[in-house]
C-alpha positions as CSV (number, residue, x, y, z in Angstrom):
1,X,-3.0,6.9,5.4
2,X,-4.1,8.0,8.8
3,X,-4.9,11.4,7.7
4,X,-7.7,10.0,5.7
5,X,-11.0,9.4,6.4
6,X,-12.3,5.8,6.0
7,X,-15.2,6.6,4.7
8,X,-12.6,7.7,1.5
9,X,-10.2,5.0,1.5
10,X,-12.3,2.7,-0.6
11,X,-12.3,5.0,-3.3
12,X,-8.9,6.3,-3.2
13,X,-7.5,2.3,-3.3
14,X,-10.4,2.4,-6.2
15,X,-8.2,4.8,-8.0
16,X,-4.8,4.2,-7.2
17,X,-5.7,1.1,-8.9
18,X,-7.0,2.9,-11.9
19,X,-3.7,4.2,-12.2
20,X,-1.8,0.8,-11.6
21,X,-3.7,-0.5,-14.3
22,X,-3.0,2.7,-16.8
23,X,1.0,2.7,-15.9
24,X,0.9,-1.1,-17.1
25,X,-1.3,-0.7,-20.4
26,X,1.5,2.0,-21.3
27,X,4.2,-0.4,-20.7
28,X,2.9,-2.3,-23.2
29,X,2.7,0.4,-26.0
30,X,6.6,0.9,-25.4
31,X,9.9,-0.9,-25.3
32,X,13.3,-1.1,-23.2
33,X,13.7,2.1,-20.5
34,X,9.9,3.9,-21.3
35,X,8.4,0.6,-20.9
36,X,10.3,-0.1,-17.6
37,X,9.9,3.4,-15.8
38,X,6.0,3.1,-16.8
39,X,6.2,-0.4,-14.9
40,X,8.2,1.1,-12.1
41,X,5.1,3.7,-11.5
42,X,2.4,0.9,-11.9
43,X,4.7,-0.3,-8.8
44,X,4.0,2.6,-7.2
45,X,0.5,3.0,-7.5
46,X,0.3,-0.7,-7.1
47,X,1.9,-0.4,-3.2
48,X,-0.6,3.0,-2.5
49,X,-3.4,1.1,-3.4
50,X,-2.6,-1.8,-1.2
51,X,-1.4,0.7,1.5
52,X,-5.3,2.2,1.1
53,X,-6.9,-1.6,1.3
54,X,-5.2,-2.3,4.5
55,X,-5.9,1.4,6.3
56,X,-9.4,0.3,5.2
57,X,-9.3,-3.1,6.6
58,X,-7.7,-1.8,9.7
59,X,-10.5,0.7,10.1
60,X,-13.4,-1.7,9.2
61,X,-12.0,-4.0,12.1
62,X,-11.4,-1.0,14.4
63,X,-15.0,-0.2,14.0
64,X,-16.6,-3.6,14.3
65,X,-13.9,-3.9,18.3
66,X,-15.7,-0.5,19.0
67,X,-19.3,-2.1,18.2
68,X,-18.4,-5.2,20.2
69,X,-17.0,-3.2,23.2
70,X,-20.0,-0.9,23.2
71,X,-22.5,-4.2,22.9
72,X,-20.8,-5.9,25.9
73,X,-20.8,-2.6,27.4
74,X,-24.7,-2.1,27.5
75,X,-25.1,-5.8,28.5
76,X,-23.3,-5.0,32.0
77,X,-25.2,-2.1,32.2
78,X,-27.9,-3.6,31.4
79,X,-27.5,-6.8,33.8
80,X,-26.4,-4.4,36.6
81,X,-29.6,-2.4,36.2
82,X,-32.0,-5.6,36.3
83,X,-33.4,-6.4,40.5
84,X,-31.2,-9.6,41.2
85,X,-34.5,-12.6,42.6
86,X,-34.8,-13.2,45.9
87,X,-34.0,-16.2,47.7
């Protein structure tokens, strides 16, 4: 998932879901080993979806540290800029 922008992963975890969802309405349709292979795939798309929703949530939280460091970054520069009183 690190290959991927974060602007995408929304809408890739968006379709992987899509897919999940599609697997498990065609394990319904069938019985025994069809039924279970389409379950094992809605597994599959079920674990890239949630791998997509945390790279998204990792990124979302890497962004918001990066905001906060650059925030407390122009406040020193900011404070060390300002004429301290005089006594």
């Amino acid at each position: 998932m690190t290959d991927v922008p974060a602007s995408a992963l929304p809408e890739r975890a968006r379709r992987y879901r899509e897919l999940e969802c599609a697997a498990r309405q065609q394990a319904e349709r069938h019985l025994g080993s069809i039924s279970e292979g389409y379950l094992t795939v809605a597994r599959g798309w079920q674990s890239l979806a949630e791998a997509a929703e945390a790279a998204e949530a990792a990124s979302l939280m890497h962004a918001a540290e990066t905001v906060q460091i650059s925030d407390d970054n122009r406040l020193q520069e900011a404070a060390l800029r300002t004429p301290k009183p005089e006594p």
